[in-house]
C-alpha positions as a printed Julia matrix, in Angstrom:
163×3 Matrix{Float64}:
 41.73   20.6   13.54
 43.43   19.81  16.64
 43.18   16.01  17.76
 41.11   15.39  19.82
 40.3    11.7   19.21
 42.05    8.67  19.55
 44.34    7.86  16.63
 42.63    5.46  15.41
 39.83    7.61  14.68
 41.65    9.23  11.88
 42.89    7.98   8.39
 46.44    7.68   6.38
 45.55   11.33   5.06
 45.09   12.25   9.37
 41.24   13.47   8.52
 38.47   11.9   11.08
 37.02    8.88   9.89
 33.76    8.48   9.25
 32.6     6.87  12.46
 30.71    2.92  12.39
 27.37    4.85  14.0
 27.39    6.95  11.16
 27.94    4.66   8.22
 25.1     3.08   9.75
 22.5     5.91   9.49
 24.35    6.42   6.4
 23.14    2.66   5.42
 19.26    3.13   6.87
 19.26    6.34   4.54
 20.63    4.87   1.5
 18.15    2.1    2.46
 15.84    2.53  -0.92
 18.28    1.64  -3.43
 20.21   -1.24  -1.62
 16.44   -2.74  -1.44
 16.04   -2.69  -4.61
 19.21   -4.27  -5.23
 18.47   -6.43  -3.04
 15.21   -7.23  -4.52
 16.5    -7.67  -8.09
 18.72  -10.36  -6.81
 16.44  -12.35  -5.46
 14.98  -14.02  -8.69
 11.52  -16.09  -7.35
 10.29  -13.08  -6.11
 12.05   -9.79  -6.79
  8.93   -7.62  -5.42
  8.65   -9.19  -2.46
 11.57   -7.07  -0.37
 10.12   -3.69  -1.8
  7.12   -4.59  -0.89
  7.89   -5.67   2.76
  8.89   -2.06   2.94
  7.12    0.04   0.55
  3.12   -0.26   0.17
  3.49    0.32  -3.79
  6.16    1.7   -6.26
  5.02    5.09  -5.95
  6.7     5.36  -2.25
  9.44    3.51  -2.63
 10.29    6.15  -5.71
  9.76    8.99  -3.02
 12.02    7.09  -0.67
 14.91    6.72  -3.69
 14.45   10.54  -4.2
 14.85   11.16  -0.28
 18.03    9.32  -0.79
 19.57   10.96  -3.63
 21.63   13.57  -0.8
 23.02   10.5    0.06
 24.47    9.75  -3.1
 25.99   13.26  -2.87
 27.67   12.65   0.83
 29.23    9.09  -1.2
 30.6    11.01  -3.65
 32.29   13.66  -2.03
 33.36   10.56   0.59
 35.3     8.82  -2.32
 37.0    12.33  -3.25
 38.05   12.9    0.31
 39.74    8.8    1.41
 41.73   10.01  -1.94
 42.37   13.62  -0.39
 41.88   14.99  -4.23
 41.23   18.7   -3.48
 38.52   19.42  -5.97
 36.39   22.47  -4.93
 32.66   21.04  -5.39
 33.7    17.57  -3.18
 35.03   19.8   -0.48
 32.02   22.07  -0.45
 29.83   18.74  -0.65
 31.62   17.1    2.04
 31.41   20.84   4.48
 27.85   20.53   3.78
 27.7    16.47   4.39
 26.01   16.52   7.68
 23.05   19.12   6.1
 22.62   16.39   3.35
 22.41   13.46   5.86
 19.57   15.98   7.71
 17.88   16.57   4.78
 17.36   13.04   4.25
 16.13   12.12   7.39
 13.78   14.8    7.35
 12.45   13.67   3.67
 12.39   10.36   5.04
 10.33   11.55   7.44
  7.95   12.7    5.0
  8.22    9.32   2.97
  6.39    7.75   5.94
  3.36    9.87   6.0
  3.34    9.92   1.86
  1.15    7.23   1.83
 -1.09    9.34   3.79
 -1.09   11.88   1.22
 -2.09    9.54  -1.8
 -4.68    7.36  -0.07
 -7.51    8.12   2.02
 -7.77    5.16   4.04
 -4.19    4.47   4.79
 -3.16    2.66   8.22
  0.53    2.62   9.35
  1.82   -0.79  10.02
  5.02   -1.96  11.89
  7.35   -1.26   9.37
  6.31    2.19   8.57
  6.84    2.81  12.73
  9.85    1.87  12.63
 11.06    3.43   9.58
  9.87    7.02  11.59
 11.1     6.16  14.62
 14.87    5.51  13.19
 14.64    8.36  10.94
 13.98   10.87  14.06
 16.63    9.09  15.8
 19.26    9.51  12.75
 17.99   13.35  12.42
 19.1    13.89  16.39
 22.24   12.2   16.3
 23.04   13.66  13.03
 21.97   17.19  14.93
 23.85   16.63  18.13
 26.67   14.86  17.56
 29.85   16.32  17.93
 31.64   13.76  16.49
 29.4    14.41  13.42
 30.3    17.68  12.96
 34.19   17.12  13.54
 34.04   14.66  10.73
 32.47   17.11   8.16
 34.46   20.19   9.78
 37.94   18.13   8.44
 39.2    17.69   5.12
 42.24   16.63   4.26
 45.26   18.73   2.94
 45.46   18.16  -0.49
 49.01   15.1   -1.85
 51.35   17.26  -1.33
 50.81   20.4    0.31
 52.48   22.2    2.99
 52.55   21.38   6.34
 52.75   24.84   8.15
C-alpha cells in the first residue's frame, strides 16, 4: 500500500493503525459486554447499568450476539499488532470492516427487538440514541476511506522479504 498518511498513522510493523474514530465505534459496538462488566462490578446494584440500557435480559442477550463480529475484528486485531501471518486472522482482518457493518446493522435490529417481543413497547431516550449512533457507525464504517485502507493492509509477515 503506498503511504498515503502521515507517519504516525502507521505502526512498528508500517501497517495503518487502527484510527481513534474507529476504536470508538469499535467501543459503542462492543458496548453489550463491557456493560455487563461493568455491571458486575458494581456490587449494590449490578442490574442497574443493564437495565439503564436494556429493557430486560432478553435484549441485552440479542445485543451480546450483535456483538460477537466484534469479538472476531479483536481477534484478528491482536494477530495483526504481532504481524503473525496466520491465514484465518488475515482473512478475518480483510473482512474486518464487513464485520463492523454487520454489527451495526444487527444493532440496528436490537433497537426495534423489543418491538418484536412486546406489543405495547415505547422507545425511550436511550433506545434513540442507541439507533441514531448505530446508523452513524454503519455510514462511516461505509464511507470511510480511511476505513477501508486500514482493513486493505496487513502486515508482511517477521521476516519476510522486502521486494
Amino acid at each position: 500500500m503506498a503511504r498515503v498518511y502521515e507517519f504516525s498513522a502507521y505502526d512498528g510493523n508500517l501497517a495503518l493503525k487502527v484510527s481513534p474514530t474507529l476504536w470508538l465505534a469499535v467501543l459503542f459496538l462492543i458496548r453489550p459486554y463491557l456493560i455487563m462488566v461493568l455491571s458486575f462490578a458494581n456490587r449494590r446494584e449490578p442490574m442497574a447499568l443493564i437495565e439503564m440500557f436494556y429493557a430486560d435480559r432478553l435484549p441485552m442477550v440479542v445485543a451480546s450476539i450483535a456483538a460477537l463480529p466484534v469479538i472476531l475484528f479483536l481477534l484478528s486485531y491482536i494477530k495483526r499488532s504481532k504481524a503473525e501471518n496466520i491465514s484465518w486472522a488475515r482473512r478475518l482482518w480483510h473482512r474486518g470492516r464487513e464485520l463492523l457493518m454487520l454489527s451495526a446493522v444487527l444493532n440496528v435490529l436490537v433497537v426495534f427487538f423489543p418491538y418484536l417481543v412486546a406489543q405495547h413497547y415505547n422507545m425511550n431516550v436511550v433506545g434513540m440514541m442507541q439507533l441514531l449512533i448505530s446508523l452513524i457507525v454503519l455510514l462511516y464504517l461505509a464511507r470511510s476511506k480511511r476505513v477501508k485502507d486500514t482493513f486493505a493492509d496487513y502486515p508482511k509477515p517477521q521476516g519476510a522479504d522486502s521486494h
